[in-house]
C-alpha positions, 0 to 999 in steps of 0.5 A: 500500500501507499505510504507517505513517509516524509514531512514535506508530502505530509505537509503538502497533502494537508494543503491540497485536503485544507483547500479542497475542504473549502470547496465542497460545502460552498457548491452544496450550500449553493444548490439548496439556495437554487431549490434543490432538496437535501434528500437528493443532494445527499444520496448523490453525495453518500453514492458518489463517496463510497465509489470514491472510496472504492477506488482509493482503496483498489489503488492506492490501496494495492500499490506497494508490497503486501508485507505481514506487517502492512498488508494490501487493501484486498489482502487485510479485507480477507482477515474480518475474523482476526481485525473485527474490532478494527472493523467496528471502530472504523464503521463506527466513525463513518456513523459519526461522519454521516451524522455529521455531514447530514447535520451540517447541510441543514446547518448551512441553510439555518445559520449560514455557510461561514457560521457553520463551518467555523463552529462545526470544525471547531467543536471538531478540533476541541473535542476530537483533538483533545480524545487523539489526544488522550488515545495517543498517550500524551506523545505531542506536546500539550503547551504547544497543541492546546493554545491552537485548540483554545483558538477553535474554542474561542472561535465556536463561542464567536460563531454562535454570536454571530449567527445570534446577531444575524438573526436578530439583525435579519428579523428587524430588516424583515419588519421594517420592511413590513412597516415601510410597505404598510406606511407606503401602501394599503393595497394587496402588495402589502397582503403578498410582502407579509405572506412571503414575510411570515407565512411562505407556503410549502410545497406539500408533495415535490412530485407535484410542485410545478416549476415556475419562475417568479419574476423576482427570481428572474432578476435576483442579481439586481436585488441587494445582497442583505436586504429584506428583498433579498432574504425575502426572494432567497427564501422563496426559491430555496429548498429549506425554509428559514424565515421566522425559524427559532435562533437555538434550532440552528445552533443545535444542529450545527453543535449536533454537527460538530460533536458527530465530526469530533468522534469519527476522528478519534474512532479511526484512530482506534481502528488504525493503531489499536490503542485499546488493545482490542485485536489478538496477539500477532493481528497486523493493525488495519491499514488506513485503505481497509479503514477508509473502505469500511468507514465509507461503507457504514457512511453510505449505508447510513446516508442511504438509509435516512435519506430514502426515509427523509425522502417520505418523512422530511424534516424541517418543512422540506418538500416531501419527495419519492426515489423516483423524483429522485431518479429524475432530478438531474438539476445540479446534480453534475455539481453535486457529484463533483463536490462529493467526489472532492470531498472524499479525496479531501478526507482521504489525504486527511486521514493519509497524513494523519496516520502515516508512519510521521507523527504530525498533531490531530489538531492540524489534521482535523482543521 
């Protein structure tokens, strides 16, 4: 298998996986603004990553010689009964990994992109780097690992704020908007502003919403970014709806989100170097290819699985949608995969590095 074994190609993937860790959430975040539901985009992104990691793993994963030590991907997969402690470990953090991901999509529309990647990854760095920490028996230094770690603390706690600022300052445009408009006019335009305001109708079925293109819609370039107008024409056309909603629903999602982050590292940890003494005497450690393919499996299996439900039994006002709306929603989807694509190769080069035969601190890899 594929090893790095200096610093600077450790160094250099963890540029390559900081900058496409910054790419994925964007292009997401932006086809929910455009009305794509969160049930498609994921069981686009759960398919599209586990086929990545299929990939990752038949490569990479079989370059090199397979050694008892370190042995290839397809060599380690036929040892389930010597290293299924590994398995579960590494299953157990594509649990905590899919949590996450879908958390942190709801939380993209609730709180806002910069809010919620920076509290997310936060609680991520505090807490996972503080368990690996612990897990790896004290080996980095804590006088220079913790300062960092109090940074992202500091940052979590500002990024509440913000978002609580936000929707302060949101409601107030909102409402002046309404006094302006009722000042200035009594006829039914004032009916329409308050209905768009305060009671947004929701699609009951997406089979059955018939596309249209308001007039609004059409010039959403020339509106202001900020303004009532423009919250106001941004919650029409987006998939989940956030007007009006409670200020706490989105910090406990993003918070939901950034707990589930911080435990899929540590997990893997777990599965890669054993520190819990959990395989027999003599069992190699599993190698971070055979890990990778059993946390993307239990990634995907739990992807699939809560989308297809959510698909009839959606949460948070989102349209209720079908597999075969599904299967005939190819709006976005061309970007949806490759953002999927991008963000498993990011957390492959994360956990490359991470667990290479360098020791480099849990607090850099995670952010």
């Amino acid at each position: 298998m594929y090893l790095v074994k200096d610093i600077g190609g450790a160094i250099a993937l963890m540029g390559v996986s900081l900058v496409l860790l910054g790419t994925w959430p964007v292009v997401l975040a932006v086809l929910e603004r455009r009305g794509r539901l969160p049930q498609h985009t994921y069981l686009d992104y759960s398919i599209t990553n586990f086929l990545a990691a299929l990939l990752v793993a038949f490569t990479f994963g079989q370059i090199g010689a397979d050694t008892p030590e370190t042995p290839n991907f397809l060599t380690q997969l036929t040892q389930m009964q010597d290293n299924w402690p590994s398995i579960l470990f590494a299953m157990s953090g594509g649990i905590f990994n899919g949590l996450g991901t879908l958390a942190t999509q709801y939380g993209w529309a609730f709180v806002g992109l910069s809010v919620t990647e920076v509290m997310a990854s936060s609680l991520k760095v505090v807490i996972g780097t503080t368990l690996n920490y612990f897990l790896d028996g004290r080996i980095n230094k804590a006088e220079i690992l913790f300062p960092g770690v109090g940074c992202f603390l500091i940052a979590a706690c500002l990024g509440s704020l913000v978002h609580s600022s936000n929707a302060a300052d949101n409601q107030e445009k909102l409402s002046s908007a309404m006094v302006n408009h009722s000042n200035t006019n009594g006829d039914t335009e004032n009916e329409e502003l308050t209905k768009h305001l305060l009671e947004i109708e929701q699609p009951k079925d997406c089979e059955e919403q018939e596309p249209e293109v308001a007039p609004a819609a059409q010039a959403v370039e020339k509106l202001e970014a900020g303004t009532a107008d423009f919250l106001v024409d941004l919650e029409g056309k987006r998939s989940i709806k956030v007007l009006g909603s409670n200020t706490f629903l989105g910090l406990g999602i993003v918070t939901f989100a950034g707990v589930s982050y911080s435990l899929f590292s540590p997990a893997f940890n777990l599965a890669t170097n054993d520190q819990w003494h959990t395989l027999g005497e003599g069992v190699p450690h599993m190698v971070v290819y055979t890990a990778f393919f059993y946390f993307s499996l239990a990634c995907f299996a739990i992807g699939i699985a809560l989308n297809i439900w959510f698909l009839y039994h959606p949460m948070v006002g989102v349209p209720r949608s079908s597999l075969t709306a599904y299967l005939k929603d190819w709006k976005g989807r061309d970007l949806a995969l490759l953002m999927d694509m991008t963000e498993k190769h990011q957390k492959k080069k994360k956990k490359l590095h991470m667990y290479s035969s360098i020791d480099l601190t849990t607090s850099v890899c995670s952010s």
